[in-house]
C-alpha positions in Angstrom: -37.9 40.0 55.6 -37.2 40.8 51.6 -35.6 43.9 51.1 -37.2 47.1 48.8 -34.7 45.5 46.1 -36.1 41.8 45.9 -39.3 41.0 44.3 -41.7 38.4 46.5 -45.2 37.5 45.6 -48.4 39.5 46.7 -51.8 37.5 47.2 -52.4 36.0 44.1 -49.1 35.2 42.8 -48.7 38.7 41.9 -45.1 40.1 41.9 -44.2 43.5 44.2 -40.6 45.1 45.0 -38.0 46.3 42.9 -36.8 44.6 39.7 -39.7 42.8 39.1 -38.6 42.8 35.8 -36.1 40.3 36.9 -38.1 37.9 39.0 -40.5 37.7 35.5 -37.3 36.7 33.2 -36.3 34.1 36.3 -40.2 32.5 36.8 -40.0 31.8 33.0 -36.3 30.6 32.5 -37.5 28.2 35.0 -40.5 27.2 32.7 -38.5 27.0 30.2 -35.2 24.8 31.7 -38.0 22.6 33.1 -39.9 21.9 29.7 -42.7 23.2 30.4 -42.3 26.0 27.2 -40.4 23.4 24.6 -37.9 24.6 22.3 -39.6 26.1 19.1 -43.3 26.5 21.4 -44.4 30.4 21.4 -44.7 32.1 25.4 -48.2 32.9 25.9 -49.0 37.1 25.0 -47.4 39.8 26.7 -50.4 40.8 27.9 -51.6 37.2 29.0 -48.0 37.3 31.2 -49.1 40.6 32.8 -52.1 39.2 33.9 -50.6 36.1 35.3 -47.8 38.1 37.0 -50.0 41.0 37.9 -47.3 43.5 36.4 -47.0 45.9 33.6 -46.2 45.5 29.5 -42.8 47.2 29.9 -41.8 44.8 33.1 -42.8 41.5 31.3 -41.1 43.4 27.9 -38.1 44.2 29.9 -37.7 39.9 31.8 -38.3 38.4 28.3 -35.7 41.2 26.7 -33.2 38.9 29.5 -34.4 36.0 28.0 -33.7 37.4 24.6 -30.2 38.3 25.5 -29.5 34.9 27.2 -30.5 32.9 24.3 -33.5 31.6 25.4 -35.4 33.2 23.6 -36.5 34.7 19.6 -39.0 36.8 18.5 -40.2 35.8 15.3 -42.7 38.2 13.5 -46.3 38.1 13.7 -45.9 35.1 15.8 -44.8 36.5 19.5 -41.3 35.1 21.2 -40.5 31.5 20.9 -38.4 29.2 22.6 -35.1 28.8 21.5 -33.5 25.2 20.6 -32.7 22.7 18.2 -36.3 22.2 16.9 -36.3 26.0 16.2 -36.9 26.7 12.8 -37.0 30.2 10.9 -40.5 29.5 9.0 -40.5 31.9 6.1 -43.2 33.9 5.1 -45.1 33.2 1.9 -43.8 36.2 -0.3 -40.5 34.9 0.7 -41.2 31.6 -0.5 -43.0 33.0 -3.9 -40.0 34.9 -3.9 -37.2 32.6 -3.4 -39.0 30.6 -6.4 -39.0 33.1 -9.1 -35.1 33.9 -8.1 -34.3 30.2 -8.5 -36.0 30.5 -11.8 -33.9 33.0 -13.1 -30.7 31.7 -11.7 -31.7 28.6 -13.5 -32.5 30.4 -16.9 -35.5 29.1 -16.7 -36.9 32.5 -16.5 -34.1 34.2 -19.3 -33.9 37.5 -19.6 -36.8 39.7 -20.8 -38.8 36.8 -20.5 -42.4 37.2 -18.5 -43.0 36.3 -15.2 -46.2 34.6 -14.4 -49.0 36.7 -14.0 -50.0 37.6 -10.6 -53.4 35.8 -10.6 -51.2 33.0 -11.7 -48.8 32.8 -8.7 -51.8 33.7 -6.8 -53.6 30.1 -7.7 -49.6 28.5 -7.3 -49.2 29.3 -4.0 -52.6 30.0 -2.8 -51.5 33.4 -1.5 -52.7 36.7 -1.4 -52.9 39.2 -4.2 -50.7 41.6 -1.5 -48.5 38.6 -1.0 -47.9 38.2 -4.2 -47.2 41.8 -4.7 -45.2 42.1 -1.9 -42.7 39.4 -3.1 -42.8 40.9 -6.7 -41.4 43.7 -5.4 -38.5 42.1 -3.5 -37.4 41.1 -7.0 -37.3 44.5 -8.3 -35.8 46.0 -5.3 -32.9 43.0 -6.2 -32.8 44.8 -9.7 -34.0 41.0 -10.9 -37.2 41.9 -12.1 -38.7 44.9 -14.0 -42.4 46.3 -14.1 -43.9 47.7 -17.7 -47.3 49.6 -16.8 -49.9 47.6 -18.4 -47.7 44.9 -19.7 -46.7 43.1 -16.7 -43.2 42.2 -15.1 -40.0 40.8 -16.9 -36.6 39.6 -15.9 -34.0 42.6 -16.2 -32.3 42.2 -19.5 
């Protein structure tokens, strides 16, 4: 007979006891030593693992925090937690990239100093983004100090 301290599954497959948390981070290190999440593949929704668990956000928050801690495991924005592995890789986000580009520019001399970047609508077309993307990456550039904005004139590499 389990103890108050050890999880065991209710009817349904449903987790009861103490530490559930624990019996959650142990069911998907399992999955995961077994292949059946692949390194680089995204876990299903914290809320589709409280539904197949039967448990609460914070428990399945606090297993895949283990996971986290072990290694197993990444969160990568706007994407959920991924496996861990050799096939993970850090996908950047498209202001990153837009960004990235315009600082290679300038490191280049390609883009001298006081010369005009392209015009938003322009990078907008290049990297079929967003007019906040583009925005959004400008303004990585002048946070760097690389890039300054004239009101009505546009944006220019610092002098």
């Amino acid at each position: 007979m389990p103890t108050a301290a050890e999880p065991v599954a209710a009817p349904g497959g449903w987790l009861t006891g103490g530490r559930v948390y624990t019996q959650v981070a142990n069911r998907l290190r399992e999955r995961i030593r077994s292949g059946e999440f692949a390194p680089g593949q995204v876990l299903p929704s914290e809320a589709e693992l409280c539904r197949e668990f039967g448990v609460a956000r914070n428990t399945v928050r606090r297993g895949l925090a283990i996971l986290e801690e072990e290694g197993l495991l990444v969160t990568v924005p706007s994407k959920g937690r991924v496996v861990a592995g050799q096939e993970e890789v850090a996908v950047p986000y498209r202001y990153q990239v837009i960004a990235a580009w315009l600082r290679e520019q300038i490191e280049r001399g390609e883009l001298a100093s006081g010369a005009a970047l392209p015009s938003e609508a322009e990078l907008r077309r290049q990297f079929a983004a967003s007019r906040n993307t583009v925005r959004q990456a400008l303004s990585v550039l002048e946070r760097e100090d690389l890039v300054v904005a004239e009101h009505g004139r546009g944006r220019f590499v610092r002098g």
